[in-house]
C-alpha positions in Angstrom: 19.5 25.9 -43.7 19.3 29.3 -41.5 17.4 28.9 -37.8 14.8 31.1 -37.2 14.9 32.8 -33.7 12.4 34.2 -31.7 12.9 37.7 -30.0 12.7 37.8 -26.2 10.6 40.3 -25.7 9.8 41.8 -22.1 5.9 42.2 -21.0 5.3 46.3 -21.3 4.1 48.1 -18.1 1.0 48.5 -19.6 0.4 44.7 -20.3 -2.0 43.7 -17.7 -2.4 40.3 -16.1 -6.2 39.1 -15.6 -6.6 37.6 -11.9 -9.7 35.7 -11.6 -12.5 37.4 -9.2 -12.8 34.4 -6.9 -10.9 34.9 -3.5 -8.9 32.3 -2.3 -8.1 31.4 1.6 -5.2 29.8 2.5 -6.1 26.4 4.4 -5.3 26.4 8.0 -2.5 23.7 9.2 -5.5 22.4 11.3 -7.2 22.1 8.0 -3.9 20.7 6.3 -3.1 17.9 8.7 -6.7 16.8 9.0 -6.9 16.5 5.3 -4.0 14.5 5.2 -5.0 12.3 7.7 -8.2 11.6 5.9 -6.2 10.7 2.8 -3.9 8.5 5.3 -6.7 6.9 6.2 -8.3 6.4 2.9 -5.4 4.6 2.0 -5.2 2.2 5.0 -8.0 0.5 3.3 -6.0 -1.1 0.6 -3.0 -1.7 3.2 -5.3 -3.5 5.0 -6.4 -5.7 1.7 -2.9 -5.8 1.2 -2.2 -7.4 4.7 -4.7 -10.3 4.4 -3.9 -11.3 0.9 -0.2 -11.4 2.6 -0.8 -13.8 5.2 -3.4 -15.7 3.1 -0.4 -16.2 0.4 2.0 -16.2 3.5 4.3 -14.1 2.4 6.1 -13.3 5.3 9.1 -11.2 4.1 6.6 -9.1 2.3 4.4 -8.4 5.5 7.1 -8.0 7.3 8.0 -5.1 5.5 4.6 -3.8 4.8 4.2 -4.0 8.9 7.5 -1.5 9.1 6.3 1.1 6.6 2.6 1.1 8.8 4.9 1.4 12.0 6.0 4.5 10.8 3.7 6.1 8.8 0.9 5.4 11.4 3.4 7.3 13.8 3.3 10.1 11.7 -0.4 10.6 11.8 -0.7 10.2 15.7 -1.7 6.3 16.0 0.1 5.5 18.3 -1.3 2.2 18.7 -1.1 1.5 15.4 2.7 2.0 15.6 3.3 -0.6 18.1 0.7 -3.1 17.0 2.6 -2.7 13.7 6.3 -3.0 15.4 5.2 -6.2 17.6 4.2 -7.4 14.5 6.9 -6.8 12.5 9.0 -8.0 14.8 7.5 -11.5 15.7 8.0 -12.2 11.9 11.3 -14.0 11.8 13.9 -12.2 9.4 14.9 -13.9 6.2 13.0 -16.4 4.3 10.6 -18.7 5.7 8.8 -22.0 3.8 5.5 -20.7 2.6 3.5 -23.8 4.4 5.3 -23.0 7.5 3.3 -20.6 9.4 4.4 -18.8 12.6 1.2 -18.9 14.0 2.5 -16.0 16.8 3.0 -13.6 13.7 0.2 -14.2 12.2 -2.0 -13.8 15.5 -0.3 -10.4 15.8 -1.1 -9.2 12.2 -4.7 -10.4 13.0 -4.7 -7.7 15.8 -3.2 -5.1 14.0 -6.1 -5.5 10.8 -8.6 -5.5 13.6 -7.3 -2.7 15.0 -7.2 -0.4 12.0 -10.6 -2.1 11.2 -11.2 -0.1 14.1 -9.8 3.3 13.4 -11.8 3.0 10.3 -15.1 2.7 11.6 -14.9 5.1 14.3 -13.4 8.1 11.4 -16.3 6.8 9.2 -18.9 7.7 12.1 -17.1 11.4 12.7 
């Protein structure tokens, strides 16, 4: 049974490359960062899905940890408020497991904020 090989071959000088006719600009970091933040924002949507069906099905270890990750991602982006909404949040949810009918009620006030908050954040980037 004998292998067949292809030949490298190099491109000539004279092969030409065809570049298409349309221009294209570089986007700004301006223009970066605010189309990040728009997809950032996007997203908080479902988080904020996310964090009601958590408390509803009391999953505290869960929300706990989906508090963290909007501590710092909402940092990244420049909300500020967000991030310490988020942290007090976080950090009124009591580390380790807790009974699903046992509620603590501080925790869950605090997560309330933080979805009203971002409820907020929404709006007002809809209007702009």
């Amino acid at each position: 049974m004998e292998i067949q090989r292809e030949e490298y071959r190099q491109p000539s000088e004279t092969s030409s490359i065809s570049l298409p006719n349309k221009l294209y600009h570089p986007l700004s970091q301006t223009e970066i960062d605010e189309r990040l933040k728009r997809r950032y924002l996007d997203r908080l949507v479902d988080r904020v899905k996310k964090l009601r069906k958590l408390i509803v099905e009391r999953k505290w270890e869960e929300l706990r940890l989906e508090c963290g990750q909007l501590a710092v991602s909402s940092s990244t982006f420049g909300f500020e408020n967000l991030k310490s909404l988020a942290c007090m949040a976080q950090e009124s949810i009591p580390v380790g497991k807790i009974s699903r009918p046992a509620a603590p009620v501080h925790a869950k006030k605090n997560v309330e904020t933080l979805i009203a908050t971002i409820d907020s954040i929404l709006m007002d980037h809809e209007r702009s």
